[in-house]
C-alpha positions as CSV (number, residue, x, y, z in Angstrom):
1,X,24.3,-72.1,57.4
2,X,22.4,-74.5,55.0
3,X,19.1,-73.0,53.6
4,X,16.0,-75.0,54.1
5,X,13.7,-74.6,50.8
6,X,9.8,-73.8,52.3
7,X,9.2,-77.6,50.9
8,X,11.0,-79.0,53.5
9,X,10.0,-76.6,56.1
10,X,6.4,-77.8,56.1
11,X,7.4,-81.5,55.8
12,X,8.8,-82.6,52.5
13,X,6.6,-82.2,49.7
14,X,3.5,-81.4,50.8
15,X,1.1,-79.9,48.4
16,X,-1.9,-77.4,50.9
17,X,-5.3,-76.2,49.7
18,X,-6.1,-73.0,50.9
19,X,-9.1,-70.9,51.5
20,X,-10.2,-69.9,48.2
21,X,-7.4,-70.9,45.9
22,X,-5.5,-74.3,45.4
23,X,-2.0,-73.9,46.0
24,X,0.5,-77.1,46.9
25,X,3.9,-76.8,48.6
26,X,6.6,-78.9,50.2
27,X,8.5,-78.5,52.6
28,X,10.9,-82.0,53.1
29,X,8.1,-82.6,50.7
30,X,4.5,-81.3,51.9
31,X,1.4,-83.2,50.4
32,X,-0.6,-80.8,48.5
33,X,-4.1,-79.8,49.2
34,X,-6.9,-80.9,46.9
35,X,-10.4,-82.1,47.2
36,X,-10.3,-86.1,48.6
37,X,-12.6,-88.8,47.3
38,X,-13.0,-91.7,49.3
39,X,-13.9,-95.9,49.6
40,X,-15.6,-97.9,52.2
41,X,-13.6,-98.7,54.8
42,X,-13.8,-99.7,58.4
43,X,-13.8,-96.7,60.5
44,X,-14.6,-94.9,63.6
45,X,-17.5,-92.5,63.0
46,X,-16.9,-89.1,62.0
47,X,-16.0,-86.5,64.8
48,X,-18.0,-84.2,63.3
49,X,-20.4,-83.9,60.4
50,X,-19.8,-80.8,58.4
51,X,-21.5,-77.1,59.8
52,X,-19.9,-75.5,56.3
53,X,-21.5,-76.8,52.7
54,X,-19.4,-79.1,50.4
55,X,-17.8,-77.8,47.3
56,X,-20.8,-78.9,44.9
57,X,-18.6,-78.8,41.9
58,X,-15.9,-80.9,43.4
59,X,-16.7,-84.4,42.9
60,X,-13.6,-85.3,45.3
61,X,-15.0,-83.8,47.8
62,X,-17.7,-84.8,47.3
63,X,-17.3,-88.1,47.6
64,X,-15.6,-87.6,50.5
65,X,-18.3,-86.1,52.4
66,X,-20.6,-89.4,51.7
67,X,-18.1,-91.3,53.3
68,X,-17.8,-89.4,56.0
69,X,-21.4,-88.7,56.7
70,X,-21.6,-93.0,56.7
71,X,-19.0,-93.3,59.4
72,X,-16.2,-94.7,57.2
73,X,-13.1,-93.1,57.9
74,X,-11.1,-93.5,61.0
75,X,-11.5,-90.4,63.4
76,X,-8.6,-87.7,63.6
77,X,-8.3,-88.8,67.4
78,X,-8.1,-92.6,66.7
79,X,-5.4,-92.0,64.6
80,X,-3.3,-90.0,66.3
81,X,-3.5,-92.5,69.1
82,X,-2.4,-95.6,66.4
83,X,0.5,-93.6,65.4
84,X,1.6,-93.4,69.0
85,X,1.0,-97.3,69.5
86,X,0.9,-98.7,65.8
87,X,-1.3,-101.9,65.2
88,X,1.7,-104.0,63.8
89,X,0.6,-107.0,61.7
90,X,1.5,-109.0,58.8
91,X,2.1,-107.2,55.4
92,X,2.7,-109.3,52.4
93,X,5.5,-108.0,50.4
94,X,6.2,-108.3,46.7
95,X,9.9,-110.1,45.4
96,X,12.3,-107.5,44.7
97,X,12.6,-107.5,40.8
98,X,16.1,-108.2,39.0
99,X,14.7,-107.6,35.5
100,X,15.9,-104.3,33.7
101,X,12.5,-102.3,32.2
102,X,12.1,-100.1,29.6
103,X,11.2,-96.6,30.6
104,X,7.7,-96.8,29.5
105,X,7.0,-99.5,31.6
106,X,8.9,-98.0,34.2
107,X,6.3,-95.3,33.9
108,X,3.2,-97.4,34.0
109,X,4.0,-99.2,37.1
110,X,5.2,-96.1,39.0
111,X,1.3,-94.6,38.0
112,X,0.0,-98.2,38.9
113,X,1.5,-98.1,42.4
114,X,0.9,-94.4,43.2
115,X,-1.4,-93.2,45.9
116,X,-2.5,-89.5,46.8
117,X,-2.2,-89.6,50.8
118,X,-3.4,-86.8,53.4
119,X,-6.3,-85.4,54.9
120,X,-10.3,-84.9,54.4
121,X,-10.6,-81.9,57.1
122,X,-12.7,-78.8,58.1
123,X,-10.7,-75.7,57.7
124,X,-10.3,-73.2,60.8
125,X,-10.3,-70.4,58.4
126,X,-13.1,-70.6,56.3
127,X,-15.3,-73.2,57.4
128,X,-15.7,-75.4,54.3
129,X,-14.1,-79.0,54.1
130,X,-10.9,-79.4,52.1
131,X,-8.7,-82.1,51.0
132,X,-4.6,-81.6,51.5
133,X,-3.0,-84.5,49.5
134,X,0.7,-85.8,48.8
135,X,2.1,-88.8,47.2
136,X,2.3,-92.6,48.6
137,X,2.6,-95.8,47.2
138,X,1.4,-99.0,47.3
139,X,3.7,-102.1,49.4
140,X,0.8,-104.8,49.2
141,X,-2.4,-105.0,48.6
142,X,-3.9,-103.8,51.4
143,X,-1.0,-101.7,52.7
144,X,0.4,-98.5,51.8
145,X,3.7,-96.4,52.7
146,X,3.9,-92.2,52.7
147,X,6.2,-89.9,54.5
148,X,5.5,-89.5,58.2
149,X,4.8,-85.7,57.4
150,X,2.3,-85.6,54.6
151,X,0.3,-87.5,57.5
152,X,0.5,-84.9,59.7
153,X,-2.6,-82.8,60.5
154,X,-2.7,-79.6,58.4
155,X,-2.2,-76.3,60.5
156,X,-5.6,-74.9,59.4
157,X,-7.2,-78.1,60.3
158,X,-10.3,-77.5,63.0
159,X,-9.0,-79.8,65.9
160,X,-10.4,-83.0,65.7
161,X,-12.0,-82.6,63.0
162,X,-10.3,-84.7,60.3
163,X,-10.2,-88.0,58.6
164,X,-6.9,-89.6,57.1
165,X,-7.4,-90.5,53.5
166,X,-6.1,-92.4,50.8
167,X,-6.9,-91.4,46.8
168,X,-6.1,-93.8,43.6
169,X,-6.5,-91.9,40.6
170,X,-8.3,-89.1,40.6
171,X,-11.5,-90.2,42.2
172,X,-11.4,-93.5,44.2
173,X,-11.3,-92.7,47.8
174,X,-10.8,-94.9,50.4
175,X,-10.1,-95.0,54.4
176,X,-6.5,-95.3,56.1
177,X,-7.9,-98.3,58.3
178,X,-4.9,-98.4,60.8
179,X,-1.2,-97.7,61.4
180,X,1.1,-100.5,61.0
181,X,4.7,-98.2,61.6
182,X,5.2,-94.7,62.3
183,X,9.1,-93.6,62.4
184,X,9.4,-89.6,62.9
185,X,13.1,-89.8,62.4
186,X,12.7,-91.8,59.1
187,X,10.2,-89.9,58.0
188,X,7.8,-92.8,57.2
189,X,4.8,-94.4,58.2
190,X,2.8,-97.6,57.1
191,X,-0.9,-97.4,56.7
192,X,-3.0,-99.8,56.4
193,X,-5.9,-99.1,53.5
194,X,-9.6,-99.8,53.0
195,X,-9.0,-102.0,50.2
196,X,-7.2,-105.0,49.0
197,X,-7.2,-104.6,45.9
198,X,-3.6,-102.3,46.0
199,X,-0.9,-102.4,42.7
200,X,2.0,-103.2,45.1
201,X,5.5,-101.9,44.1
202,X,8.7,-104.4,45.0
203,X,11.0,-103.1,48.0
204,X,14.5,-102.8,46.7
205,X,17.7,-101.0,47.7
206,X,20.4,-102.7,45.5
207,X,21.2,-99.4,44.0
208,X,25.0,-97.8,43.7
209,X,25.6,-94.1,43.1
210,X,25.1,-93.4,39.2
211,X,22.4,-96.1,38.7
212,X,19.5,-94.6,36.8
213,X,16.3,-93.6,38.7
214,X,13.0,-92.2,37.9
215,X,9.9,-90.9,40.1
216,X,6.3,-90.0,39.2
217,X,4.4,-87.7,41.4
218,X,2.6,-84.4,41.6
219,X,4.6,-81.4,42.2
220,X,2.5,-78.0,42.7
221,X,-0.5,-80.3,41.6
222,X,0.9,-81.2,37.9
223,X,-0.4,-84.4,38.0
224,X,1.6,-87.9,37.2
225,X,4.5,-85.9,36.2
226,X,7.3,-88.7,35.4
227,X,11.0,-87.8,35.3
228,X,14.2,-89.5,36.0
229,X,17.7,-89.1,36.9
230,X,20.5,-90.7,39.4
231,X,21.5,-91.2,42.3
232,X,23.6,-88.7,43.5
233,X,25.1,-89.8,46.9
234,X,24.4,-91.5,50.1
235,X,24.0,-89.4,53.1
236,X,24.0,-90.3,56.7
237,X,22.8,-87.7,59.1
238,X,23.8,-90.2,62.1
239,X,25.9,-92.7,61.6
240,X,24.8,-96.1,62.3
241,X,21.6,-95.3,62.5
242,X,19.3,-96.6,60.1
243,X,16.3,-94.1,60.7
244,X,18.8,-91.2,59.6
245,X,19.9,-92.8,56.6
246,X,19.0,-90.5,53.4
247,X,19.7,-90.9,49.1
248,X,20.4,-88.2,47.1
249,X,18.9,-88.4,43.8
250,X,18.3,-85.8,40.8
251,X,14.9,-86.8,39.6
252,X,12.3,-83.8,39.7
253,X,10.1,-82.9,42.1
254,X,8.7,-80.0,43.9
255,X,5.8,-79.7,47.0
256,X,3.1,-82.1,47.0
257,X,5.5,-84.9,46.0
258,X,6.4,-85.9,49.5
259,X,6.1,-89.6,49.9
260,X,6.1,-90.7,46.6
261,X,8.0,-93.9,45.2
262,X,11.6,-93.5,43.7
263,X,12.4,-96.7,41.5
264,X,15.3,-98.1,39.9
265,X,15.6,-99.7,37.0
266,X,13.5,-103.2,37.5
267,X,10.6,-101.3,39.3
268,X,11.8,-101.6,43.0
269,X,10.7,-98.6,45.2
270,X,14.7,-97.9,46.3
271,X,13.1,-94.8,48.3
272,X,10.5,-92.1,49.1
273,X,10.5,-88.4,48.6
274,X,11.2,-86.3,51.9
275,X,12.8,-83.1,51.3
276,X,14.2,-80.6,48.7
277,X,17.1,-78.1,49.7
278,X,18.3,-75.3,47.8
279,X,21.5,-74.3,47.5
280,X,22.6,-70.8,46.5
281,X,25.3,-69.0,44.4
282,X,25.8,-65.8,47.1
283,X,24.3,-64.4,50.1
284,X,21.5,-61.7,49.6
285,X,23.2,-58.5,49.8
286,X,22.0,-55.2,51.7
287,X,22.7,-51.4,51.6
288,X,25.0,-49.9,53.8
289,X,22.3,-48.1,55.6
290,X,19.7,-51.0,56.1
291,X,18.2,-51.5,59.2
292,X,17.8,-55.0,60.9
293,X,14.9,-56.8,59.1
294,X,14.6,-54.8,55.9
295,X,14.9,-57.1,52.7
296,X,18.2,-57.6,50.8
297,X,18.8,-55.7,47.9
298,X,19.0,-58.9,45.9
299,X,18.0,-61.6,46.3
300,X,20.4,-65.1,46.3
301,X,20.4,-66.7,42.8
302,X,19.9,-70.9,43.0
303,X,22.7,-72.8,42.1
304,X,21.0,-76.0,42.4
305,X,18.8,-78.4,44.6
306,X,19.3,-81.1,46.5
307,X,16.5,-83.6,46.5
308,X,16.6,-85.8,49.6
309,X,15.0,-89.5,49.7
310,X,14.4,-91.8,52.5
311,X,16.0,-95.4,51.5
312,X,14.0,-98.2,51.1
313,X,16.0,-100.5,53.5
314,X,15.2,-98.1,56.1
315,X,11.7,-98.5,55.6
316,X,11.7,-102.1,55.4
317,X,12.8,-102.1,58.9
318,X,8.9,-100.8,59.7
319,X,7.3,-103.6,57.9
320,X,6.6,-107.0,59.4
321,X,7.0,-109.3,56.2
């Protein structure tokens, strides 16, 4: 039987702030909890205004709060009902590029594109308001595109009492302003931002096994972290099926990447994070006289990991363009 990596478990990269310490996992790729900063946006009011004290030192959060407190962000319940009948409307995509790029600007239009997505929430636990953030990316300028389960609500999230949110940067926060596509399957959703003044990334999905790839996100909070690698292989977990479609790729990343962009060679997204697998050399082994539930002796060593994308011409199928 395959073993699922925690990242994946939780919902790809995900990267989760807990009560009292920052910590950022993945599970197909979790987003990963931070404080959120927000910009004006159309919204419905807040569901709540906040009974526990803001971090003071965290400007993110900070920021956040004023939003919320101004009725800018769209309410946890609003939300959940868009993603259950999306507001489908006209997005304005970019040209695919055919122009080979150096690495370095490779690099800056990855960071140019890239989004923190997630959540601006209470905490059940502690009280206090946290952000949980993973990675997105910009389509058009007004339109951005994240795995469907860095959008999910966090488990320690007060019910109802939440706002989806959009970062660029480290600081600007903005609203998500409506849901264009949701796919569960996929693994993808289309938001619409607050803003309009986006970086958009080209849709691509001309890419073989062996082409060159690279990917910029934030694994365990390490922020920008840029790498690259190739494709790997093509997988189809049901063939014929577009929203089951998956790309196997060997560039590095780790919880709290979920969602962001995987590009080829002329700057087209050819994917999004979703999940990381690890693979292992033996099975943990236990004592002869071991009873049922105590740990193995030793634990299995990793062979490898298998880092799973969702293709872009699956997620084109979302967008009205």
């Amino acid at each position: 039987m395959k073993h699922v990596s925690p990242l994946i478990v939780t919902g790809l990269l995900l990267g989760v702030l807990s009560c009292g310490e920052q910590t950022r996992a993945e599970s197909p790729v979790p987003p990963s909890t931070s404080t959120p900063t927000a910009t004006p946006a159309p919204a419905t009011p807040p569901a709540a205004t906040p009974n526990a004290a803001p971090v003071a030192d965290d400007p993110l959060i900070a920021k956040a709060t004023a939003m919320m407190t101004a009725g800018r962000f769209l309410s946890a319940e609003v939300f959940a009902g868009q993603k259950q009948k999306p507001q489908a409307g006209p997005v304005k995509l970019m040209p695919s590029a055919t122009t080979p790029l150096p690495g370095r600007e490779i690099a800056r239009r990855a960071a140019a594109g890239y989004l923190r997505a997630g959540w601006f929430f209470q905490c059940t636990k502690c009280g206090r308001w946290h952000v949980n953030l993973a990675g997105g990316y910009a389509v058009a300028t007004d339109t951005a595109v994240t795995a469907h389960h860095v959008m999910q609500p966090p488990e320690n999230m007060k019910p109802g009492v939440g706002y989806p949110i959009l970062v660029r940067g480290d600081l600007d926060v903005f609203p998500v302003t409506g849901v264009i596509a949701d796919d569960a399957t996929m693994d993808a959703i289309v938001l619409r931002a607050g803003v309009n003044d986006l970086k958009p990334l080209p849709l691509g999905g001309d890419v073989q096994v062996g082409d060159s790839v690279w990917c910029l996100s934030d694994p365990r909070g390490e922020r920008n972290y840029f790498s690259t690698g190739i494709v790997n292989r093509f997988v189809s977990h049901a063939p014929g099926d577009v929203r089951q479609q998956r790309i196997n790729v060997s560039t590095d990343w780790a919880p709290g990447s979920s969602g962001a962009a995987v590009l080829d060679a002329a700057g087209n997204v050819i994917g999004h994070v979703a999940t990381i697998r690890a693979l292992f050399s033996k099975s943990p082994m236990h004592a002869p006289d071991a009873k049922p539930g105590d740990p193995a002796a030793g634990g299995p060593a990793t062979a490898m990991n298998v880092h799973e994308a969702i293709p872009a011409k699956s997620v084109l199928t979302l967008i009205p363009h």
